[in-house]
TITORVEX-100300 format. One record per residue (C-alpha): x, y, z; residue in one letter; chain. Coordinates in steps of 0.2 Angstrom, whole numbers, always signed. Layout:
+-------+-------+-------+------+-------+
|    px |    py |    pz | resn | chain |
+-------+-------+-------+------+-------+
|     X |     Y |     Z |    A |     A |
...
+-------+-------+-------+------+-------+
//
This chain:
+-------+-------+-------+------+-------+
|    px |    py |    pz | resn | chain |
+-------+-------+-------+------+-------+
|   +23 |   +16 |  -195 |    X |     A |
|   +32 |   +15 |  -179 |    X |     A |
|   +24 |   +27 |  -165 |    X |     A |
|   +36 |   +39 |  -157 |    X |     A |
|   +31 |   +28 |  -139 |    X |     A |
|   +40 |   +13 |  -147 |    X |     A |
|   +55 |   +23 |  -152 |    X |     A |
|   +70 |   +19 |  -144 |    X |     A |
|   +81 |   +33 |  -137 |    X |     A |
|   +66 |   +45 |  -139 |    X |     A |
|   +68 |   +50 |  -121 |    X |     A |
|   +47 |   +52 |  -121 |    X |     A |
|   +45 |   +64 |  -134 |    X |     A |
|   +32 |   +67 |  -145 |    X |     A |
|   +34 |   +67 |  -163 |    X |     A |
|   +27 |   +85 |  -162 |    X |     A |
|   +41 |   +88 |  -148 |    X |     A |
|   +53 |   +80 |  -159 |    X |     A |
|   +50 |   +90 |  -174 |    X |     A |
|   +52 |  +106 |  -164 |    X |     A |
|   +70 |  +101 |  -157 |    X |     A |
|   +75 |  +100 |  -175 |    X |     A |
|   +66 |  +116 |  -178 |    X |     A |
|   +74 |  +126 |  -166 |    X |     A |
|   +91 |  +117 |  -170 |    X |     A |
|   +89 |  +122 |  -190 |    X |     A |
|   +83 |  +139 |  -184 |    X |     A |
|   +98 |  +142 |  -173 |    X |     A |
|  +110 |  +135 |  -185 |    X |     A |
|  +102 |  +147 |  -199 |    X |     A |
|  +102 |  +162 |  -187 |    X |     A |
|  +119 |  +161 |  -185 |    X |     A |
|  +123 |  +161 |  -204 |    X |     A |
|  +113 |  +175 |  -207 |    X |     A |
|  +122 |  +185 |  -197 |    X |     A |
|  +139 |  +180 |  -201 |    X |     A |
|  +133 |  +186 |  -219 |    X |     A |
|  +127 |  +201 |  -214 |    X |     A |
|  +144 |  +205 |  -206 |    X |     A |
|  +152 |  +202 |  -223 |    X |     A |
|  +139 |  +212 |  -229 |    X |     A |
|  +144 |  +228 |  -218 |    X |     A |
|  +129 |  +230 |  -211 |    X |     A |
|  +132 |  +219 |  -193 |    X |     A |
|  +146 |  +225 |  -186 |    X |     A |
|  +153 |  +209 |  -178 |    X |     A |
|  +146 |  +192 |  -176 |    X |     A |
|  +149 |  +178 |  -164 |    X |     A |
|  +138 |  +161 |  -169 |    X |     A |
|  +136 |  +145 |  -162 |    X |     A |
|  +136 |  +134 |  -178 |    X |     A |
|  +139 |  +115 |  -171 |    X |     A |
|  +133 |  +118 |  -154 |    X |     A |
|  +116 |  +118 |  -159 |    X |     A |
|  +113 |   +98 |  -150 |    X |     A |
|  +119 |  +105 |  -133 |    X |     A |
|  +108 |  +121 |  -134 |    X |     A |
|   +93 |  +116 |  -139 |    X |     A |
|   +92 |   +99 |  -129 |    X |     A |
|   +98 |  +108 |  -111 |    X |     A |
|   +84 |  +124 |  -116 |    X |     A |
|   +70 |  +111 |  -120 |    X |     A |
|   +71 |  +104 |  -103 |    X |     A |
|   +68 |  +120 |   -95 |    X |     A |
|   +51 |  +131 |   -93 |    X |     A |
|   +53 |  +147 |  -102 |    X |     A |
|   +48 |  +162 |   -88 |    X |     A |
|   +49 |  +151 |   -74 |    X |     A |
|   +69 |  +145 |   -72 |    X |     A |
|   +82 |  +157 |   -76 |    X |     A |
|   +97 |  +156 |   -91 |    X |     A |
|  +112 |  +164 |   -91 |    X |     A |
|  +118 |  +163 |  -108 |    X |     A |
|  +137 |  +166 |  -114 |    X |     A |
|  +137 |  +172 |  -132 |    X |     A |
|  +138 |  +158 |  -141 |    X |     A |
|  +120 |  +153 |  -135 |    X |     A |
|  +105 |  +158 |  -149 |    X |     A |
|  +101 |  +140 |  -149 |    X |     A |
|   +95 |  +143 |  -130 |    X |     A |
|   +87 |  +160 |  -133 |    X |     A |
|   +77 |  +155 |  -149 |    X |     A |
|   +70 |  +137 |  -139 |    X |     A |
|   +64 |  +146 |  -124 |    X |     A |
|   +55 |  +160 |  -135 |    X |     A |
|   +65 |  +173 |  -141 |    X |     A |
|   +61 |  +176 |  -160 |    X |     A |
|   +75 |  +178 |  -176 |    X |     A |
|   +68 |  +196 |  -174 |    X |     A |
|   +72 |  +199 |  -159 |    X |     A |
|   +91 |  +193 |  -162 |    X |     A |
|   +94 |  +203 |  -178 |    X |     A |
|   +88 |  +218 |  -171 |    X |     A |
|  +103 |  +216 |  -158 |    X |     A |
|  +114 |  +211 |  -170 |    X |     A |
|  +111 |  +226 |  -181 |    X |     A |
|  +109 |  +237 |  -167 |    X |     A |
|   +90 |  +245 |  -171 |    X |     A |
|   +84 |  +255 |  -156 |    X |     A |
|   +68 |  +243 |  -155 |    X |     A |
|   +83 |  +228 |  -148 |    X |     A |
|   +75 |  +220 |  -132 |    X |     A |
|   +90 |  +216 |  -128 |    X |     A |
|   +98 |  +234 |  -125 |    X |     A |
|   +90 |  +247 |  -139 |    X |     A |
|  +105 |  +246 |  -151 |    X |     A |
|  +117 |  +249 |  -136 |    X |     A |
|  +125 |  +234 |  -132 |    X |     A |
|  +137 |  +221 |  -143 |    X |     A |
|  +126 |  +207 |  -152 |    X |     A |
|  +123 |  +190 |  -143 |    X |     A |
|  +120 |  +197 |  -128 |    X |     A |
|  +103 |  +190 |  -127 |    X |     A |
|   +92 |  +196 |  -114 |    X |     A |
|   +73 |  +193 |  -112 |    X |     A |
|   +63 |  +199 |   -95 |    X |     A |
|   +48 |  +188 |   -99 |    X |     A |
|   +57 |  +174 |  -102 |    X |     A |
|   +68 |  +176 |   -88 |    X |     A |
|   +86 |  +176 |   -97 |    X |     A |
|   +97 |  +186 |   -91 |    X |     A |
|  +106 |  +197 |  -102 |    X |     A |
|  +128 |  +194 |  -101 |    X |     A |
|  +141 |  +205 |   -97 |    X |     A |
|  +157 |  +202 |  -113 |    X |     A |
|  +171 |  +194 |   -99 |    X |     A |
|  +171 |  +179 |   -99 |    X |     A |
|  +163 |  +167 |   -83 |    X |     A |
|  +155 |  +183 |   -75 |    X |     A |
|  +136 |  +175 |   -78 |    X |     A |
|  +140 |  +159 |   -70 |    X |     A |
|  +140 |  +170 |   -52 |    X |     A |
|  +125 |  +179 |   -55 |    X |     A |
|  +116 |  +159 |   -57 |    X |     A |
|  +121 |  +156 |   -40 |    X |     A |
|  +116 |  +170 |   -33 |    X |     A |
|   +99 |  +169 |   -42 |    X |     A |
|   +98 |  +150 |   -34 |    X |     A |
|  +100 |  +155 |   -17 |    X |     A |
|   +88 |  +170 |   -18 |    X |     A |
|   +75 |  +157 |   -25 |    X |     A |
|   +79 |  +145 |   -10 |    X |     A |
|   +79 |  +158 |    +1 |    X |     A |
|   +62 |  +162 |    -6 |    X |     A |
|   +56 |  +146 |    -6 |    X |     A |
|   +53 |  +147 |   -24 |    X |     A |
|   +51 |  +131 |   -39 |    X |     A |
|   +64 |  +139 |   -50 |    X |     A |
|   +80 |  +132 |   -58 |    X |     A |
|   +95 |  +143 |   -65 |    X |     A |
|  +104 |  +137 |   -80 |    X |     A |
|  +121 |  +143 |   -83 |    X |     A |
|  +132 |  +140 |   -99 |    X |     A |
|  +148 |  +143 |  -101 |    X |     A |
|  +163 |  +136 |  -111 |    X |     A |
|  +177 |  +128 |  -109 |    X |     A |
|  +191 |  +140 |  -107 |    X |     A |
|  +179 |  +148 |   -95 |    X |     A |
|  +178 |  +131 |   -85 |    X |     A |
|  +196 |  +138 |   -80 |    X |     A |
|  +191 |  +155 |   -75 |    X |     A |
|  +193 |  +154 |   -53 |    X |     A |
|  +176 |  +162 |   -51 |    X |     A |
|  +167 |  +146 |   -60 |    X |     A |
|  +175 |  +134 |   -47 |    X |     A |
|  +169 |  +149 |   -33 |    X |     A |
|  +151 |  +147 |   -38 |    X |     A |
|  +152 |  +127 |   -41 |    X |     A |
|  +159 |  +127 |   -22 |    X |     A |
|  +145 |  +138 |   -15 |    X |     A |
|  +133 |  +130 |   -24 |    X |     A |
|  +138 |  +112 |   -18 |    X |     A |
|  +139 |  +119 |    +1 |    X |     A |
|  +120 |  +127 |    -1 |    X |     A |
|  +114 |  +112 |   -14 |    X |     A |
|  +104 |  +126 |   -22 |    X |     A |
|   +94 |  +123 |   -38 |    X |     A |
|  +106 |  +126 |   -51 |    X |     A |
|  +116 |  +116 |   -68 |    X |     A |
|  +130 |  +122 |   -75 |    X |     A |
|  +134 |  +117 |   -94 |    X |     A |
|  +151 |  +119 |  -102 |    X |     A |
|  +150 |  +118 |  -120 |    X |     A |
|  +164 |  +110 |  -124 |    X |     A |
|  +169 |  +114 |  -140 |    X |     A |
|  +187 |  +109 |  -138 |    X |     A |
|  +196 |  +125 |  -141 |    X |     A |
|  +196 |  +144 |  -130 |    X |     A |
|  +197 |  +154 |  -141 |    X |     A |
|  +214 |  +148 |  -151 |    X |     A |
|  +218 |  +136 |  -137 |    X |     A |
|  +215 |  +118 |  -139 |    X |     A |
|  +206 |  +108 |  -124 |    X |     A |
|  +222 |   +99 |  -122 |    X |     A |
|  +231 |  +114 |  -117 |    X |     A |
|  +218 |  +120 |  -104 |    X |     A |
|  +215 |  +106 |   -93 |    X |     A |
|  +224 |   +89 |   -88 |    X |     A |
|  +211 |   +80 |   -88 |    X |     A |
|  +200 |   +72 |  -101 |    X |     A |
|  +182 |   +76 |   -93 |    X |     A |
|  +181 |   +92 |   -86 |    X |     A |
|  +162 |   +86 |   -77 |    X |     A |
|  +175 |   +76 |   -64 |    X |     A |
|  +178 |   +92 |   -56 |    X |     A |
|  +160 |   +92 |   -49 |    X |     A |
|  +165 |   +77 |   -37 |    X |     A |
|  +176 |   +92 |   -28 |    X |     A |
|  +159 |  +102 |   -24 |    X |     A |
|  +150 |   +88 |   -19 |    X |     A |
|  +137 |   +88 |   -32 |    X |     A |
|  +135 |   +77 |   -50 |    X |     A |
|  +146 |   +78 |   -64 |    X |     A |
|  +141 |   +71 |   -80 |    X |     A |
|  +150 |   +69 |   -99 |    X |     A |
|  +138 |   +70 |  -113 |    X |     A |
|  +140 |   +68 |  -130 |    X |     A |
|  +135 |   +87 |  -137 |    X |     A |
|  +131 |   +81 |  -154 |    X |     A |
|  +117 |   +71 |  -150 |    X |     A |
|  +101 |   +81 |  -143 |    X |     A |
|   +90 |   +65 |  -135 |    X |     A |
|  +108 |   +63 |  -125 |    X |     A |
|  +109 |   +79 |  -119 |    X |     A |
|   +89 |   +81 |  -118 |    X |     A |
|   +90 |   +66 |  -106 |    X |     A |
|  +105 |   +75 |   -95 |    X |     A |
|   +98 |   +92 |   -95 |    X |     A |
|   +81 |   +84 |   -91 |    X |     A |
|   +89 |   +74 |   -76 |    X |     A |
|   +98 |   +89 |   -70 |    X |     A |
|   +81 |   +99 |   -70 |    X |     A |
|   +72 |   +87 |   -61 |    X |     A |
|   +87 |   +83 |   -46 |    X |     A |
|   +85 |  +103 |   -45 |    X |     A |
|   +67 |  +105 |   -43 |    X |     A |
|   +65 |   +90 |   -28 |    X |     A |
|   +79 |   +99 |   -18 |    X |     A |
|   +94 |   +85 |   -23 |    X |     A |
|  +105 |  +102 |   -27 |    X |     A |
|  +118 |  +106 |   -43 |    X |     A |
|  +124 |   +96 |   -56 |    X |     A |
|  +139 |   +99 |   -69 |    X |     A |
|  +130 |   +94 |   -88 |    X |     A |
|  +148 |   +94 |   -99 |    X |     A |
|  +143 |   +93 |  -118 |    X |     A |
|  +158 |   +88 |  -129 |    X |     A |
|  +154 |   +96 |  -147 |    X |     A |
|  +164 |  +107 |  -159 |    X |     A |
|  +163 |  +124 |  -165 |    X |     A |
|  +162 |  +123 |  -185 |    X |     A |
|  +166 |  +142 |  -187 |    X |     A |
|  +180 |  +155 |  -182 |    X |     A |
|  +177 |  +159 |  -164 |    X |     A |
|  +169 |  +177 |  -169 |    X |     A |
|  +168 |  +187 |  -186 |    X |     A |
|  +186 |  +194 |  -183 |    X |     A |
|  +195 |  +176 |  -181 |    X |     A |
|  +205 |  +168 |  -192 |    X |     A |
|  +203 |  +148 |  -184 |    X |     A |
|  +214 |  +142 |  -201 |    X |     A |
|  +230 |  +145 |  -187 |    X |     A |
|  +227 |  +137 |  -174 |    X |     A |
|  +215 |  +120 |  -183 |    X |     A |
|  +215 |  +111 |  -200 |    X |     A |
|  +202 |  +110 |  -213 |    X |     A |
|  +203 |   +93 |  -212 |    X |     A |
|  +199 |   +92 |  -193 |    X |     A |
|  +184 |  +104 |  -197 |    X |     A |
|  +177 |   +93 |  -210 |    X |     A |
|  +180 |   +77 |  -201 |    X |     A |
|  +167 |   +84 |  -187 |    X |     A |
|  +154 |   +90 |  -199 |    X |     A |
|  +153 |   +74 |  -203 |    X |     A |
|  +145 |   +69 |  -187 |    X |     A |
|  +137 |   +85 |  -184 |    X |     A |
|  +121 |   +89 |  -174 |    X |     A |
|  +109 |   +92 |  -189 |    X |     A |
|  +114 |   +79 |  -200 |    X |     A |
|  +115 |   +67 |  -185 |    X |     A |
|   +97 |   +71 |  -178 |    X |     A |
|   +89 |   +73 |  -195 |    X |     A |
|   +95 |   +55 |  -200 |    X |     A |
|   +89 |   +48 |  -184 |    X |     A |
|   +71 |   +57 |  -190 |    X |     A |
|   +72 |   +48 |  -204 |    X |     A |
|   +79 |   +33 |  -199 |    X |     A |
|   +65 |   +31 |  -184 |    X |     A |
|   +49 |   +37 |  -194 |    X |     A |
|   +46 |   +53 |  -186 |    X |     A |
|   +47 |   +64 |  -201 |    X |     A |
|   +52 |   +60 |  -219 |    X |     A |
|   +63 |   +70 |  -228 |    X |     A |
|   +51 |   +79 |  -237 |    X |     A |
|   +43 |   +82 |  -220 |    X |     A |
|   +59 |   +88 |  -213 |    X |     A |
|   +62 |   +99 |  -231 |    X |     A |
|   +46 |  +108 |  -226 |    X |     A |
|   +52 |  +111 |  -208 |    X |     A |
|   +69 |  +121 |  -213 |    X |     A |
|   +59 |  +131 |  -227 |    X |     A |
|   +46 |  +135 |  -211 |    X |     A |
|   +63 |  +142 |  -201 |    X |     A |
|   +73 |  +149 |  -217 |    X |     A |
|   +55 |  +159 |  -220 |    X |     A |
|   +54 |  +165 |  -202 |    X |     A |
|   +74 |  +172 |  -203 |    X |     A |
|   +68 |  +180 |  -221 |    X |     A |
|   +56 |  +188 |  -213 |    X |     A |
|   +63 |  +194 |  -197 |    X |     A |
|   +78 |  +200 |  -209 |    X |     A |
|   +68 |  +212 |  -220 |    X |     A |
|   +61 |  +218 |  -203 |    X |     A |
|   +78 |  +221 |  -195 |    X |     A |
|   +88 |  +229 |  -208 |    X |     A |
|   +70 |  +243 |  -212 |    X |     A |
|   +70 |  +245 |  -192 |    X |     A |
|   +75 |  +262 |  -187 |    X |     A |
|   +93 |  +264 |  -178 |    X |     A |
|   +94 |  +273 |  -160 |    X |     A |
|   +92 |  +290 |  -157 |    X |     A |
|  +109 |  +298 |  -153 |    X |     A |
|  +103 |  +311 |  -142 |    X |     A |
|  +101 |  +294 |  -130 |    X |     A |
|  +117 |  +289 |  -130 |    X |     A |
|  +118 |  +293 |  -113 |    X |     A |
|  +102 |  +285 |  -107 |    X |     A |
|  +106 |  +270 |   -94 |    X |     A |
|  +121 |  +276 |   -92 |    X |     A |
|  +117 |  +293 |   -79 |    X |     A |
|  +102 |  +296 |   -68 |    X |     A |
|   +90 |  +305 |   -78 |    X |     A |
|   +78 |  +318 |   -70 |    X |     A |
|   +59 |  +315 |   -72 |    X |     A |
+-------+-------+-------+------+-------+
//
C-alpha cells in the first residue's frame, strides 16, 4: 500500500481529504440530477445545474475557509455551496421554494445560494453582477485590516460583461485579496467560446490588471486544488488578485428550459464525458490506492443517502405563507 505522502500529484492531501473531494464532487453531481428530475416531475419549477463542473468547484471551494473568506457564487456553483457547508437540505428547500429556504424563504429563484454563517453571498440572476460586490468586500477587508479572501466565480460569457474587467482593473490598482474563477465551460449560454472571445485563454487578460493569470485544466481537481490553493495563499500574504480560468464542459442544457441539441452534437457531449471530472478523479483513487472501488461504491451510497434524505424532507416542508409576500420587499412596522 502506497501512503497518500508518496503519492504523486496529491498536492498534500490526506486520504481522508481526498476522499471528501470525491464526496462533495458525487454529492454535487447527484444534487444537480435530483433536481433536474424534480423539474420533470413538476414539482421544481426550474432548474439550473452544474453537471461537469464539479473538478473546478469543489477543488477552488476546498482551498478556502468556510466563514472566514467570502464566495460569490453564479448559479451554476452547488459544487462550492455543498464543500464549504451548505447541506442537500438546504439546496432543495430553494429549489422547491418551502418557506424554511435559507436562502430567501421560498422567495427567490433556485441556485441562488446564500448562507450568512458561511459567508456566501447570495447572487442577483444578471449575469457578472457578484464579481463587483467581491471587490468591494476585498477592499472593505483591506481597509479593515482583516485575514479574509473573496472568491468570485463567474463564466465565461460573463468574462465579456464590461463590469468584470472594471473589477479586475480596480482590483489590480488596490492588489486587494481577491480570485476570480471563470468556469469555462466553452459555451454562453448557446454561444460557443469561439465566438466570444479571440483568444484562446481568457486568464491572459489578467496581465492588463497587473495581477496573475492562470489556465487550468477544470477536469482535474488536484490541478485546480493546487491553483485555487496558490491563489488563496498569494491573497492572504498581501501579493494581491489572481485570474484561476478552469477549462471544463457543461454536460447538460444550460438550464431546465434549454434545448443544447441546437446549438452542440451528441457526439461532442459524449466525447467529453469520457474524460469527465468523476470518472477522472475516481480512476486516479483507484489507480493511486486511496480508495478502492468498493470503498469508493460506499462513498456515493453515503452521498445518494444524504440527498434521499434531504429530499423526503424538502418535498413534506411546508410552502410560504402568502400573507408574506410582501415581506423584504416594504418597510414593515414593528
Amino acid at each position: 500500500m502506497v501512503s497518500v505522502s508518496d503519492v504523486p500529484g496529491a498536492q498534500g492531501l490526506s486520504k481522508d481529504q481526498l476522499r471528501e473531494l470525491y464526496y462533495k464532487m458525487f454529492l454535487a453531481r447527484s444534487v444537480g440530477e435530483r433536481e433536474r428530475m424534480l423539474n420533470r416531475m413538476g414539482k421544481g419549477p426550474f432548474a439550473v445545474t452544474g453537471e461537469g463542473h464539479e473538478a473546478t468547484q469543489v477543488g477552488t471551494a476546498f482551498a478556502m475557509t468556510p466563514g472566514k473568506d467570502w464566495a460569490l457564487t453564479y448559479y451554476r456553483d452547488i459544487g462550492v455551496a455543498l464543500t464549504l457547508g451548505m447541506t442537500p437540505r438546504d439546496l432543495l428547500l430553494a429549489h422547491l421554494g418551502r418557506a424554511e429556504s435559507i436562502e430567501s424563504g421560498g422567495r427567490n429563484m433556485p441556485s441562488h445560494f446564500s448562507s450568512v454563517d458561511l459567508r456566501i453571498v447570495s447572487g442577483s440572476a444578471p449575469v457578472a453582477t457578484q464579481v463587483p460586490h467581491a471587490v468591494g468586500i476585498a477592499l472593505a477587508s483591506k481597509l479593515r485590516g482583516l485575514d479574509e479572501v473573496a472568491v468570485a466565480y463567474f463564466g465565461d460569457g460573463a468574462a465579456s460583461v464590461g463590469v468584470v474587467h472594471e473589477s479586475m482593473n480596480l482590483a489590480g490598482v488596490h492588489r486587494l485579496a481577491v480570485i476570480f474563477v471563470c468556469e469555462n465551460n466553452q459555451y454562453a449560454i448557446s454561444v460557443p467560446a469561439s465566438k466570444q472571445a479571440a483568444i484562446t485563454d481568457l486568464s491572459i487578460r489578467a496581465q492588463g490588471y497587473g495581477f496573475p493569470g492562470v489556465t487550468v485544466d477544470g477536469n482535474d481537481v488536484l490541478a485546480v486544488y493546487s491553483a485555487a490553493k496558490e491563489a488563496v495563499e498569494r491573497a492572504r500574504n498581501g501579493d494581491g488578485p489572481t485570474f484561476i480560468e478552469a477549462k471544463t464542459y457543461r454536460l447538460v442544457p444550460h438550464t431546465s428550459d434549454d434545448d443544447d441539441r441546437r446549438y452542440r452534437s451528441r457526439e461532442e457531449v459524449e466525447e467529453w464525458e469520457k474524460k469527465g471530472p468523476l470518472i477522472r478523479f475516481r480512476t486516479w483513487l483507484e489507480e493511486n490506492d486511496v480508495a478502492s472501488a468498493s470503498e469508493i461504491d460506499e462513498i456515493e451510497a453515503k452521498a445518494m443517502a444524504e440527498i434521499d434524505a434531504a429530499t423526503e424532507y424538502a418535498e413534506a416542508a411546508p410552502t410560504p405563507d402568502p400573507a408574506t409576500a410582501m415581506r423584504h420587499v416594504f418597510v414593515e412596522e414593528e
